[in-house]
C-alpha positions as CSV (number, residue, x, y, z in Angstrom):
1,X,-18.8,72.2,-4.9
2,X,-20.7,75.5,-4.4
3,X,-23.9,74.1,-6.5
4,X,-25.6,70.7,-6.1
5,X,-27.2,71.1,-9.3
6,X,-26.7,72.2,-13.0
7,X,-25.4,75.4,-13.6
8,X,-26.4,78.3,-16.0
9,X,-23.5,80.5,-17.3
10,X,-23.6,83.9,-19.1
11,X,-20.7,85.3,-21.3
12,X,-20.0,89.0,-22.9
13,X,-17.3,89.9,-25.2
14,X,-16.5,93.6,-25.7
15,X,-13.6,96.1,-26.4
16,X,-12.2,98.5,-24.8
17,X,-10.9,101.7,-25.9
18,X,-7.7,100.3,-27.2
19,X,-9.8,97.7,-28.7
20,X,-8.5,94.8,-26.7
21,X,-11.3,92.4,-26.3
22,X,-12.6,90.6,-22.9
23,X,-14.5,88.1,-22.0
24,X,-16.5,87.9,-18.6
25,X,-18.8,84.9,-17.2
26,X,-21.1,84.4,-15.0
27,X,-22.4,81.6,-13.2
28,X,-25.9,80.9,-12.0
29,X,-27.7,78.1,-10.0
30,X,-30.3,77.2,-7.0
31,X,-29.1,76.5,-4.0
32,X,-30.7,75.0,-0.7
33,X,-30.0,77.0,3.0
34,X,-29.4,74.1,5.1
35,X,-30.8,75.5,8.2
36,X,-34.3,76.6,6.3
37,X,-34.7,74.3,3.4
38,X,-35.1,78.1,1.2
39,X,-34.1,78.1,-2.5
40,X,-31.7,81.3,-2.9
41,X,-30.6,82.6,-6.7
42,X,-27.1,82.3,-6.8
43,X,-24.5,84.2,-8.6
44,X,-20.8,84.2,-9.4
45,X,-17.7,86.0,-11.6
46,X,-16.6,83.0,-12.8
47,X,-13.8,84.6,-15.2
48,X,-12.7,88.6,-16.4
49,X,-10.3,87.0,-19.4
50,X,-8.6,88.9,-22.0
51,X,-8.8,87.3,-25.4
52,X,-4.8,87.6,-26.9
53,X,-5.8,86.4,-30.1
54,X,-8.9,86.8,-32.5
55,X,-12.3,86.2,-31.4
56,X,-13.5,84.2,-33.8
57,X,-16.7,81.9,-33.3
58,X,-14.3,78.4,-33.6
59,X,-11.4,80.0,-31.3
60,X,-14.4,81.3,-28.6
61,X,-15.9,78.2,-28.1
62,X,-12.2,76.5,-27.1
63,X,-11.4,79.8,-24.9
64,X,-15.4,79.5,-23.3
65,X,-14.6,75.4,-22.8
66,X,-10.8,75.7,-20.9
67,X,-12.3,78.6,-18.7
68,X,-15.2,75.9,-17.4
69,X,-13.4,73.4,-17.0
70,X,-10.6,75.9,-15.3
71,X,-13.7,76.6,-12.8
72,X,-14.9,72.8,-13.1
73,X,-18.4,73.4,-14.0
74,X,-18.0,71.7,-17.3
75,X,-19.9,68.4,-16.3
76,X,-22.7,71.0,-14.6
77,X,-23.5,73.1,-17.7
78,X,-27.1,73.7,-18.9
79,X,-27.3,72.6,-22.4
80,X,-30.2,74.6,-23.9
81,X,-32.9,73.2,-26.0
82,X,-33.0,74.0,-29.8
């Protein structure tokens, strides 16, 4: 439980040389210091994942959903407005 609240994420896809592609997220979220009542920015590497198959729209949304709930911040997701 490292965030009270919801939770923004951030992903990038890219290739390397050998034109293997990778997937890295971030998490971001507020967080109170207990002893101070501050807000602090808070930020984590949620995943550094290699994609084994194509990275098709369809088969990146399934790989992006199993690594949240693999770091269970599903339920805590941002869902931003259109």
């Amino acid at each position: 439980q490292i965030a009270p609240g919801q939770i923004s994420h951030t992903a990038n896809i890219w290739s390397n040389d050998n034109c293997c592609p990778f997937l890295a997220m971030t998490a971001h979220w507020i967080s109170e210091e207990p002893s101070t009542g501050t807000l602090k920015h808070k930020s984590v590497l949620l995943t550094f994942h290699r994609i084994h198959r194509d990275h098709s729209g369809k088969l990146l949304a399934k790989t992006i959903l199993y690594l949240l709930d693999r770091a269970k911040t599903t339920a805590k997701v941002i869902v931003p407005l259109a």
